[in-house]
TORKOL-4160 file (C-alpha; in steps of 0.2 Angstrom, whole numbers, padded with zeros to 4 digits, m for minus):
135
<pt num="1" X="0000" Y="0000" Z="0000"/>
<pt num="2" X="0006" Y="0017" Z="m0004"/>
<pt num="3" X="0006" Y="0033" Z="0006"/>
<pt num="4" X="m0011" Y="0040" Z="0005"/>
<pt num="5" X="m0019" Y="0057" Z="0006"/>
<pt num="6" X="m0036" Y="0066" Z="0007"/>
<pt num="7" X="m0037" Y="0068" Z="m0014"/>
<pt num="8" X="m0056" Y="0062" Z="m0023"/>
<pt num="9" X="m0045" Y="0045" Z="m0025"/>
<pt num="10" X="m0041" Y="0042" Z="m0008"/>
<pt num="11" X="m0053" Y="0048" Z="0003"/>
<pt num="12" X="m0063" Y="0034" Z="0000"/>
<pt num="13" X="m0049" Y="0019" Z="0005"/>
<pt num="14" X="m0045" Y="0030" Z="0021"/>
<pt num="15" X="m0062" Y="0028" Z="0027"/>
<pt num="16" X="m0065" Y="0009" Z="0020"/>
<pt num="17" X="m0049" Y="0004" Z="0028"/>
<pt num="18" X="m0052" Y="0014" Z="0044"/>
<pt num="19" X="m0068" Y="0008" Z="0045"/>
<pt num="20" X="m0060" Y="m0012" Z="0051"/>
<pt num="21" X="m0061" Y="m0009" Z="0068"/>
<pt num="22" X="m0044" Y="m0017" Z="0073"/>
<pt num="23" X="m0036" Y="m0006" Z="0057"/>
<pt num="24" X="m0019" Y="0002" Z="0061"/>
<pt num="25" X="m0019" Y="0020" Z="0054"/>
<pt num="26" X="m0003" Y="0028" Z="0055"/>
<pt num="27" X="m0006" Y="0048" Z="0052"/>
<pt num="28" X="0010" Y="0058" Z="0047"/>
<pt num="29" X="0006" Y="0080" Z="0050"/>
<pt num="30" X="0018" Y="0088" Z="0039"/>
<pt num="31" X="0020" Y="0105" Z="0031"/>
<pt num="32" X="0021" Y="0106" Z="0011"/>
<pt num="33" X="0035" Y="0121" Z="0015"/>
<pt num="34" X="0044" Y="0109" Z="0027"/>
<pt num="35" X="0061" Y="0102" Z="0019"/>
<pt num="36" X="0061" Y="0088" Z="0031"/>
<pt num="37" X="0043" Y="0083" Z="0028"/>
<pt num="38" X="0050" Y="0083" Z="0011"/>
<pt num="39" X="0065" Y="0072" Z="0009"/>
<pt num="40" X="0054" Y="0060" Z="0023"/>
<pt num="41" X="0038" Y="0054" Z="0011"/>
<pt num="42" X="0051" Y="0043" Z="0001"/>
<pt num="43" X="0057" Y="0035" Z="0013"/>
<pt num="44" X="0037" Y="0034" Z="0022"/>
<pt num="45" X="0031" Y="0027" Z="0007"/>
<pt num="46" X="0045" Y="0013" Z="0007"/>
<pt num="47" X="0037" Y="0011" Z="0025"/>
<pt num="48" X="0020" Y="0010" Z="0019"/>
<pt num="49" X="0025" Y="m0003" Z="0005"/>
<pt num="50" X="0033" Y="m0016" Z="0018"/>
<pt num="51" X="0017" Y="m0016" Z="0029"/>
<pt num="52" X="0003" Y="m0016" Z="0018"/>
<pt num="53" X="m0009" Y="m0020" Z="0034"/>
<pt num="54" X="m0004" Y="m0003" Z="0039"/>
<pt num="55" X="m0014" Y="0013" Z="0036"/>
<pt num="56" X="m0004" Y="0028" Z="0032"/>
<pt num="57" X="m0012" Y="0044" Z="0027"/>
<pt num="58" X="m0001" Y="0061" Z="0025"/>
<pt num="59" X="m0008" Y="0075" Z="0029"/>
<pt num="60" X="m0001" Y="0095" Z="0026"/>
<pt num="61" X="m0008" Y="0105" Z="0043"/>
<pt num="62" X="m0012" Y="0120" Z="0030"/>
<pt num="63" X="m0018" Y="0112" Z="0016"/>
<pt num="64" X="m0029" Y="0098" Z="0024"/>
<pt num="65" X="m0035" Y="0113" Z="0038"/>
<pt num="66" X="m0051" Y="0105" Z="0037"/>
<pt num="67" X="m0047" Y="0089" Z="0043"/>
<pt num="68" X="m0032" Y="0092" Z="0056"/>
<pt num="69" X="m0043" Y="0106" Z="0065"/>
<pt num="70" X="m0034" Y="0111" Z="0080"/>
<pt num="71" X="m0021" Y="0099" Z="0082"/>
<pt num="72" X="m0007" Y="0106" Z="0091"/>
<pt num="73" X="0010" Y="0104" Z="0080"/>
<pt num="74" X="0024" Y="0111" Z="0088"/>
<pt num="75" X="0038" Y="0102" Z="0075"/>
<pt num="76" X="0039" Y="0090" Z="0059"/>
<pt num="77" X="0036" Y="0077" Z="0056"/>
<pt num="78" X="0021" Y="0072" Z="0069"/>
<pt num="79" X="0015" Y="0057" Z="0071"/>
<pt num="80" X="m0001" Y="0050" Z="0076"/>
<pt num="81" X="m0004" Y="0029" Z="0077"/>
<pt num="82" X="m0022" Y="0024" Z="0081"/>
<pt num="83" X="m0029" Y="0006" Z="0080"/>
<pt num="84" X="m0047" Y="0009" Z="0076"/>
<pt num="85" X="m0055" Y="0024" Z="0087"/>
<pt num="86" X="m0041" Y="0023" Z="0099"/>
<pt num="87" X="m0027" Y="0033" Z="0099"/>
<pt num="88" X="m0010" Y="0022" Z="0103"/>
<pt num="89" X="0004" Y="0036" Z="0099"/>
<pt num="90" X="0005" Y="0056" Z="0098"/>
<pt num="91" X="0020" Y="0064" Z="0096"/>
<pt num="92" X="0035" Y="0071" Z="0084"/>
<pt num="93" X="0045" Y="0057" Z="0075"/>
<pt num="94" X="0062" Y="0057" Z="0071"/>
<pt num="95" X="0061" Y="0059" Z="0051"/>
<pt num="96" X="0073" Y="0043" Z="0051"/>
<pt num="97" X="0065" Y="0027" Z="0040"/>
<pt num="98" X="0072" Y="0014" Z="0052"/>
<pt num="99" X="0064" Y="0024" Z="0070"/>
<pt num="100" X="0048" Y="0026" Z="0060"/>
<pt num="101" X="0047" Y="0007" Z="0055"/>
<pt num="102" X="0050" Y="0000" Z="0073"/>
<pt num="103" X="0038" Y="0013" Z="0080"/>
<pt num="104" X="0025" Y="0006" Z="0067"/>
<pt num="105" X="0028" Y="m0012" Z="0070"/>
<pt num="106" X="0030" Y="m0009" Z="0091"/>
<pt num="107" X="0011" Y="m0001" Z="0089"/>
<pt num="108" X="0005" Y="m0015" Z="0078"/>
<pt num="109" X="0012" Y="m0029" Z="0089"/>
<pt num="110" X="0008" Y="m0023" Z="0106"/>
<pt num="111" X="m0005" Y="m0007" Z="0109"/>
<pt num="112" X="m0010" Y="0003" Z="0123"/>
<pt num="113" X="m0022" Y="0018" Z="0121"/>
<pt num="114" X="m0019" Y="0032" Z="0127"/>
<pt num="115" X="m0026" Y="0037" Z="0145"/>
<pt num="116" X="m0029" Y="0056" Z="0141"/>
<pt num="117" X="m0028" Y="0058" Z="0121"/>
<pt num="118" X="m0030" Y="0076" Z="0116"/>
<pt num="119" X="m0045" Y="0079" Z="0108"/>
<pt num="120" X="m0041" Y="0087" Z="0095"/>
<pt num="121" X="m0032" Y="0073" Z="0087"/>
<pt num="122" X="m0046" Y="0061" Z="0091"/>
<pt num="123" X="m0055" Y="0076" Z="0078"/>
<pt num="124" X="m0045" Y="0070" Z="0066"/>
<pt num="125" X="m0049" Y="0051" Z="0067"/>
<pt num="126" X="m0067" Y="0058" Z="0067"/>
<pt num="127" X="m0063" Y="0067" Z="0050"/>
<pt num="128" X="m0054" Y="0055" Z="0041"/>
<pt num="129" X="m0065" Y="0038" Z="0044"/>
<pt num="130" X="m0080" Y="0049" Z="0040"/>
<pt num="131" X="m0069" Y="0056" Z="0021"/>
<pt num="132" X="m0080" Y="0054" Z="0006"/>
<pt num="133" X="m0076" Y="0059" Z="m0012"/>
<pt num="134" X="m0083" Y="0077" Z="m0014"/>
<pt num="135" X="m0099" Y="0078" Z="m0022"/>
């Protein structure tokens, strides 16, 4: 599976996958003007195509305003793992492929939510499991 984002094409896959309630959703906040968001969505994508039971979904914190809301980025990347509705992990990533990987894979094997997830991230889950193509 490939990187996706909230284009007509992939709005509908983020909310088909997403809607599996044990479904691993891994959501990247970058910045289109940030360098290292940049040079990271190859090596994301390598990540994405070595779990295919992963969800990844990129989203700009400008230009997908609609569906990040008022999530709190203070550096890029910032990532966000949830399994279903439940958010497992909030916080800035090192933009390093190998770190990435091994935080995916530690979420996927062995998942605790989150006592007190903001709730401005939980938004987002909201947003994007409810994404349709624009009409």
């Amino acid at each position: 599976m490939r990187v996706l984002a909230t284009t007509e094409d992939d709005r509908r896959v983020i909310a088909e996958r997403w809607a599996t309630q044990d479904a691993l959703v891994a959501v990247l906040f970058c910045a289109a003007w940030c360098d290292t968001c940049t040079e990271f969505r190859a090596p994301l994508e390598r990540i994405a195509a070595t779990h295919p039971d992963v969800v990844f979904v990129w989203l700009d914190i400008e230009d997908d305003s609609d569906v990040c809301g008022d999530v709190d980025v203070e550096n890029f990347p910032t990532l966000a793992i949830f399994r279903g509705a439940s958010l497992l992990h909030f916080g800035i990533s090192l933009p390093q492929e190998g770190t990435v990987a091994r935080l995916v894979e530690q979420f996927a094997e062995h998942a605790v939510p989150m006592a007190a997830p903001p709730a401005a991230v939980m938004q987002v889950a909201s947003q994007l499991r409810e994404l349709r193509p624009r009409p």
